[in-house]
VEXVEXKE-735833 format. One line per 8 residues: number of its first residue (from 1); their letters; for each residue z, y, x of C-alpha. Coordinates in Angstrom, 1 decimal. Each point is the difference from the previous one (the first is absolute). Example, Ala and Ser with C-alpha at 12.3 -4.5 7.8 and 13.67 -1.06 7.14 Angstrom:
BEGIN
1	AS	7.8:-4.5:12.3 ~ -0.7:3.4:1.4 .
//
This chain:
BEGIN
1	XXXXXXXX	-37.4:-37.2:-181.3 ~ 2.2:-1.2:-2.8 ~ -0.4:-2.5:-2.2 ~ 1.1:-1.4:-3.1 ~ 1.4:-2.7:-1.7 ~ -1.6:-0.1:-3.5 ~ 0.7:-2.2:-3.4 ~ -3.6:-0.3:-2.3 .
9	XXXXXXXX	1.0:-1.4:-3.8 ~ -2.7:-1.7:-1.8 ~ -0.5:3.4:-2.1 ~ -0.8:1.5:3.0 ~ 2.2:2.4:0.7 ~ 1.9:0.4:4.0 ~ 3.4:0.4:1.2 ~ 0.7:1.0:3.4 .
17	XXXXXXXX	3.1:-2.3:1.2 ~ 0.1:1.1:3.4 ~ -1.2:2.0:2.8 ~ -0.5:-1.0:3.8 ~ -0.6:1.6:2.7 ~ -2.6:-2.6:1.3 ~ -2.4:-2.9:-1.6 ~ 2.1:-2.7:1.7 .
25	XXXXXXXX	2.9:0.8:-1.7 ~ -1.2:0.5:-3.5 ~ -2.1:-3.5:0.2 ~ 3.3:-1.7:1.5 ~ 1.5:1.8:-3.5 ~ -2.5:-1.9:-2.2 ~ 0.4:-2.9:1.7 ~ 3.4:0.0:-0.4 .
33	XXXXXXXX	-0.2:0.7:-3.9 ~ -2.4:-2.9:-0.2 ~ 1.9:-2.4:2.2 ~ 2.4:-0.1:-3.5 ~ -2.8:-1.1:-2.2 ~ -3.7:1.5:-1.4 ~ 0.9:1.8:-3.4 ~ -2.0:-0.4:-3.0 .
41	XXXXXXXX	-2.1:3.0:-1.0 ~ 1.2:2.3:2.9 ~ -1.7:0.3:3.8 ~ 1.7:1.7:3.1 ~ -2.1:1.8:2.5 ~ 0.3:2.2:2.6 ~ -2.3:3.3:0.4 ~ -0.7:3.2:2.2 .
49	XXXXXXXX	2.7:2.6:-1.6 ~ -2.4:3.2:-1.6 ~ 0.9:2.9:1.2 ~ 0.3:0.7:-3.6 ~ 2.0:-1.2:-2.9 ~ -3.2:1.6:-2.6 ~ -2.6:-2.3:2.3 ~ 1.4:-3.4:-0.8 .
57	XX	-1.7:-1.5:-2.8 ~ 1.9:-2.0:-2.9 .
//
């Protein structure tokens, strides 16, 4: 199963900023990216990859 690597903005809207091949790796990711600091206004998560792009709500 992939997962992701996602940004949410406070408008709502999602980026992906990476995929991973396993859950370990893409929590290790947003660990990493909070290790720097916890931004204002934007959260970093990590979610099941859809199968498709059209599936993934905004």
């Amino acid at each position: 199963m992939l997962w992701e690597v996602r940004i949410k903005y406070a408008n709502g809207t999602q980026q992906v900023l990476r995929t991973c091949k396993n859950q370990e790796t893409a929590l290790r990711c947003v660990d990493a990216i909070y290790a720097r600091g916890y931004p204002l206004h934007l959260a970093y998560f990590a979610c099941p990859a859809a199968a498709e792009p059209a599936l993934i709500p905004t």
